[in-house]
N, C-alpha and C positions, 0 to 999 in steps of 0.2 A: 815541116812543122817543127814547132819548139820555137827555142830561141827565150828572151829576155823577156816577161809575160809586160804589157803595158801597164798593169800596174805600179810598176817598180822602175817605168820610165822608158819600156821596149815600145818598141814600133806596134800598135794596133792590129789583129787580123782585120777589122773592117773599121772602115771611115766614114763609107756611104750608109745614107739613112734606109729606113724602112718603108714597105710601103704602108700609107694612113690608112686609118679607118675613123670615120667612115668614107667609104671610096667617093665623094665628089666629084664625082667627074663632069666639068664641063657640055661633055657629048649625051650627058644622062639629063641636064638640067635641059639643053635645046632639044633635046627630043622627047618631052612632054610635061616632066614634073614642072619648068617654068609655066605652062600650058593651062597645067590642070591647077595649080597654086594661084593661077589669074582668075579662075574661075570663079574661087569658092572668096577670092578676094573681093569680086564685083556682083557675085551674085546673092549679096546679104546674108547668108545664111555660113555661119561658121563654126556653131555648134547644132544644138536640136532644132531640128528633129533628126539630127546625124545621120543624112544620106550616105553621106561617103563613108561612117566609119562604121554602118551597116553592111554595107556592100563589101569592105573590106574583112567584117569580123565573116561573114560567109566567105568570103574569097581564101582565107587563112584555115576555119572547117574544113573546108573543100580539102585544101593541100593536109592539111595532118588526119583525113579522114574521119571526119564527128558529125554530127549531124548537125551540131550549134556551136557557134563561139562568140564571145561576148568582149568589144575593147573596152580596157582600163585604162586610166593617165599613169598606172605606174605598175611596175610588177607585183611588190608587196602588196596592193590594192587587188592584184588579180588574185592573188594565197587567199583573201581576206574573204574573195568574193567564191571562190572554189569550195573556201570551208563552210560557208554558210549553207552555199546550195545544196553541197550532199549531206552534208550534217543537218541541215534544217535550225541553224541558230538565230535567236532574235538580236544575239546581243547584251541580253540582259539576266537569262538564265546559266547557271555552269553550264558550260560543253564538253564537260569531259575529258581525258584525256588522249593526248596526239602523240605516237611516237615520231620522232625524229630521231636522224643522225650527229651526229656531234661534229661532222664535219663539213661544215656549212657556212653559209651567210648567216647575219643575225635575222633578217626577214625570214626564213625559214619559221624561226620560233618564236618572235615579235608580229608574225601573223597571226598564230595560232593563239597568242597570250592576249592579243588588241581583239578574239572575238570570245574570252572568257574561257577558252579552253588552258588547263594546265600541259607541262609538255615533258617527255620521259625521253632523256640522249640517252642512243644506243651506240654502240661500234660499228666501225665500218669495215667492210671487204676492205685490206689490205695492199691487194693489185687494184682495185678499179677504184678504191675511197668512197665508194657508196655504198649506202646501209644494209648491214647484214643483215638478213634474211632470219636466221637462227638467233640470233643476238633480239630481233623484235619478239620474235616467241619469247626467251625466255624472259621478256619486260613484259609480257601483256599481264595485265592487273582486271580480271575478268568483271570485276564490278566499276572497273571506270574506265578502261581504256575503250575508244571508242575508233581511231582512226591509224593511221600510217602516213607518214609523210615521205615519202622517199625522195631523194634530192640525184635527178641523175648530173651529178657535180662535174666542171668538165667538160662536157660534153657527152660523157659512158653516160647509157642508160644503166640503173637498177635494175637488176635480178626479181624483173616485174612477175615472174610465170612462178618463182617461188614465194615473192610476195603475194600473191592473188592466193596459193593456197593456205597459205599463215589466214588472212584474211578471210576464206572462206570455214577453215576451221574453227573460227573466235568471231563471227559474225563482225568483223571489221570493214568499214570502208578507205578508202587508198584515195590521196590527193597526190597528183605528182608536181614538183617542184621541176618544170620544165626551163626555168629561167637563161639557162646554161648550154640546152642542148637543143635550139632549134635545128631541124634537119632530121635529131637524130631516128637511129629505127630499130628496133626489137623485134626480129625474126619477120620485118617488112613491112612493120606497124611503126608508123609515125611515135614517139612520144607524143604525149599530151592525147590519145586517142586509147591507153592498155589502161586504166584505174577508169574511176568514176567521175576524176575532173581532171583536168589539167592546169596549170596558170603557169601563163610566160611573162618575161621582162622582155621591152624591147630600148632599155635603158641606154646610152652612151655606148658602152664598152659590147654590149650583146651583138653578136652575131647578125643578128637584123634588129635595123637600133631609127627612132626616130627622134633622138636625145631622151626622154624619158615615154612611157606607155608599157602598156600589157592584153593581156588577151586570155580569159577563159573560155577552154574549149571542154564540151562534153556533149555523150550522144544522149543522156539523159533532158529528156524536155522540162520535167519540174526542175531538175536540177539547174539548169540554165534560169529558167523565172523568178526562181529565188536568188540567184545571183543579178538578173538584171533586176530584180526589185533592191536589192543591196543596192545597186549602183544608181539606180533613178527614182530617189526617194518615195521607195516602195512600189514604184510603177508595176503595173503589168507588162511582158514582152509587145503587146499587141501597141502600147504608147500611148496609149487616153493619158489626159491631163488628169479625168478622175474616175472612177476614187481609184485612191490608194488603200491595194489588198493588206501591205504589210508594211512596218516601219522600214525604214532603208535611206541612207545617207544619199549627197552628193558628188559619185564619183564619170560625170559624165567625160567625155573629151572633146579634144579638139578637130575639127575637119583638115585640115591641116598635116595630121601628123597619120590622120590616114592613107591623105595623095601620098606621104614621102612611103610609105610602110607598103603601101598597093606597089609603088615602082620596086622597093628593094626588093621585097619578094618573089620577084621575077627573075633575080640573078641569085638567090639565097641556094637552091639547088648545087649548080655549076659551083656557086664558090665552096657548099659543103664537100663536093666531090675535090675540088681539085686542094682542100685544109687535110682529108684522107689519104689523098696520093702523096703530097709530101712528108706528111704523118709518117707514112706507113716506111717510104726513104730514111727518115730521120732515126725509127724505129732498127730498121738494118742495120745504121751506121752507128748508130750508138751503145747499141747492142755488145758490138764488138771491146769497147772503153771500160776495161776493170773497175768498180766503182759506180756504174753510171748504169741501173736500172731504167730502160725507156717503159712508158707505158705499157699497162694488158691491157687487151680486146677480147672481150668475154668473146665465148662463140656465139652466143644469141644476137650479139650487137649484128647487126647487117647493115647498118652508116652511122660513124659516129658524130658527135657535135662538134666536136675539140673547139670548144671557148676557150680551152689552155691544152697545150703539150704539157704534160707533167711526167717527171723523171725524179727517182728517189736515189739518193746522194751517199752513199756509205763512206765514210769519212776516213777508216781504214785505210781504203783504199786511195788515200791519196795524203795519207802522210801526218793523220792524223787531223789537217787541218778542219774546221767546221765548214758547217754548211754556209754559213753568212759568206763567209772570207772566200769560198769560192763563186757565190753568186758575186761575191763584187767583183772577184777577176774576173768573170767573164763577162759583167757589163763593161769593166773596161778596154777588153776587146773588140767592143763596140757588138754583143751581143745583149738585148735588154731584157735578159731574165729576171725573174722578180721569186719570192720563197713561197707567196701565197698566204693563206691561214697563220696566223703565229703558234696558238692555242686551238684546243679545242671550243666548240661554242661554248658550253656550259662552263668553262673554265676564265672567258672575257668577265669584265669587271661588271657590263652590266647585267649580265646572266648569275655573276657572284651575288651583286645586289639584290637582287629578285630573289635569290636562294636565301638569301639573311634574312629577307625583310617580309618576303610571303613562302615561307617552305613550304606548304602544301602544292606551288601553283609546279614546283621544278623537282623531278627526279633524274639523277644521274648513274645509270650504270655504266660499269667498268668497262674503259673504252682505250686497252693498251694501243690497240690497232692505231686508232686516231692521233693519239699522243704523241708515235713513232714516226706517221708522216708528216705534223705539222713539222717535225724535228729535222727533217729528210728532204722536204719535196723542193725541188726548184721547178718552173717552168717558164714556159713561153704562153703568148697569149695567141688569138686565133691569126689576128694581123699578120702576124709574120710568117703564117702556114698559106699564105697568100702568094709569097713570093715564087721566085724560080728554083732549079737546082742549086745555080750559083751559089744563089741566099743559103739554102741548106745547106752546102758545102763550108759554106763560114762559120755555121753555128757549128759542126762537124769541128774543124780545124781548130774552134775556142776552147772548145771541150778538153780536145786532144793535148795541146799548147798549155794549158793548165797542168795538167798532172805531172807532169816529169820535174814539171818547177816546183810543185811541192812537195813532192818524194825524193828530191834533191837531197841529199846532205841529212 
């Protein structure tokens, strides 16, 4: 190891590519999804009365343990439809307010602000980047706050058994933000099955991806009816044309992206299992590299999601230089780390916007935790927890190969 870093014009530790995502495999298309994609092509029916993307929201229940799950055409659609059912919102009245993490997607808190609720960033757990537990107590605002959003970011589940008591001390309800961590599981509970809703992405980049969709899942029944009344212009679950119980927009889908979502989920298991085994390799090896904190694993976690390996970067330790400048040598190692989050949420331009132009709708507390890791974090994405040892050995070797060149001299 060592030697002349490729940035600077040295020979590459790796040249070969990665493997894709999403995995198209040839042998997945001739043994059924071609099959079942003819079907819904020739058999007229390709949205409602959504056979197939019923079949699949129970097939999905089933695997995360709920009693009901409800597909969306997108994930932020599925926050939208989660907060309505347990909160019981029209749309039209305040909803109160939603704490959130600060270390997030903007859908996090562009869901919660699109159904009239305002939203309170709190700080995150430091090892896992998901929201403190202690940090929501001391935000709750007893005359307005009304819910918890916890975001298991990542693929880590949230410290869901300390949020459910925060929540049952201050009469709070708990959505979880599953976008990031299908598979994942908290003491052998599915995510999306420990709060009172769940909502997943199964967007491009997600772990089980149909190009865009989502899915609410919860064991509560009104809560689900309000949510499919959200989603089919106020329909009842049962699907009469009429009447309509409640107001409720157009977020139906397509039959289509259930065949692909019915197939992936059949191998979403195995590939979460073997994103863990390398994970956990990657974890040993990295462990060892002064400078280069690998990921915590709560002990409650008992599978995690890893929609990213995340590592926090102490600059110290490698001679000063920043975190940018080492993400870029080791893409040019031909490893494709990326930094993540820049900012905190509340701290993007249109979260500053919102805070100038409607203060009451945005509270931010002090969130050093979060600040520290946007500053810090490099990772990998799930795709390349796909590969072999080799593969880890590479990203091992880039790591390794970086440091000495920059505490050089």
């Amino acid at each position: 190891m060592g030697g002349k870093l490729a940035i600077d014009g040295g020979t590459p530790v790796r040249t070969r590519g990665w493997p894709e995502w999403p995995e198209s495999r040839a042998e997945a298309w001739d043994q059924g999804i071609s099959a079942e994609l003819r079907e819904v092509f020739l058999g007229g029916v390709e949205g409602s009365p959504a056979t197939r993307a019923n079949a699949f929201a129970t097939q999905f229940a089933d695997y995360c343990g709920v009693a009901h799950g409800e597909m969306m055409p997108h994930g932020t659609d599925s926050l939208m439809a989660a907060l309505t059912g347990v909160l019981d919102l029209d749309g039209f009245r305040d909803g109160g307010e939603v704490i959130v993490p600060n270390y997030t997607f903007v859908a996090t808190a562009s869901a919660a602000l699109d159904r009239r609720c305002s939203v309170a960033f709190v700080d995150i757990d430091p090892r896992t980047r998901t929201i403190d537990p202690a940090a929501v107590e001391d935000a709750i605002d007893p005359g307005r706050t009304v819910a918890i959003l916890p975001v298991h970011v990542g693929g880590h589940p949230a410290d869901m058994t300390s949020l459910q008591g925060v929540a049952d001390r201050h009469g709070l309800k708990i959505i979880e933000d599953c976008a990031q961590a299908h598979g994942a599981e908290i003491d052998g509970r599915k995510v999306g099955s420990v709060g009172d809703a769940g909502a997943f992405s199964f967007q491009s980049s997600k772990n089980l991806t149909s190009g865009e969709g989502g899915m609410v899942t919860t064991d509560d029944r009104e809560t689900w009816a309000r949510a499919v009344a959200f989603k089919d212009c106020g329909r009842h679950p049962t699907g009469e044309a009429w009447p309509h119980p409640r107001i409720g927009g157009n977020f139906r889908t397509s039959e289509y992206l259930a065949v692909l979502l019915s197939a992936r989920l059949e191998t979403l298991e195995a590939e979460t299992v073997r994103r863990n085994e390398n994970a956990a390799y990657l974890r040993e090896q990295l462990g060892t590299v002064p400078g280069i904190t690998p990921p915590h694993v709560a002990p409650y976690v008992t599978m995690h999601g890893y929609h990213h390996f995340m590592v926090l970067y102490d600059s110290d330790a490698f001679g000063g230089r920043s975190r940018d400048a080492f993400a870029a040598a080791v893409r040019a190692e031909g490893i494709p780390v990326g930094s993540g989050y820049t900012a905190p949420l509340s701290d993007t331009a249109p979260l500053r916007h919102l805070a100038e132009a409607h203060p009451s709708l945005v509270r931010r507390l002090p969130c050093p935790n979060a600040e520290s890791v946007v500053d810090r974090s490099v990772r990998l994405t799930h795709a390349h927890l796909l590969g072999n040892q080799d593969d880890m050995d590479d990203i091992v070797e880039a790591v390794v190969k970086v440091r000495p060149a920059f505490t050089a001299g």
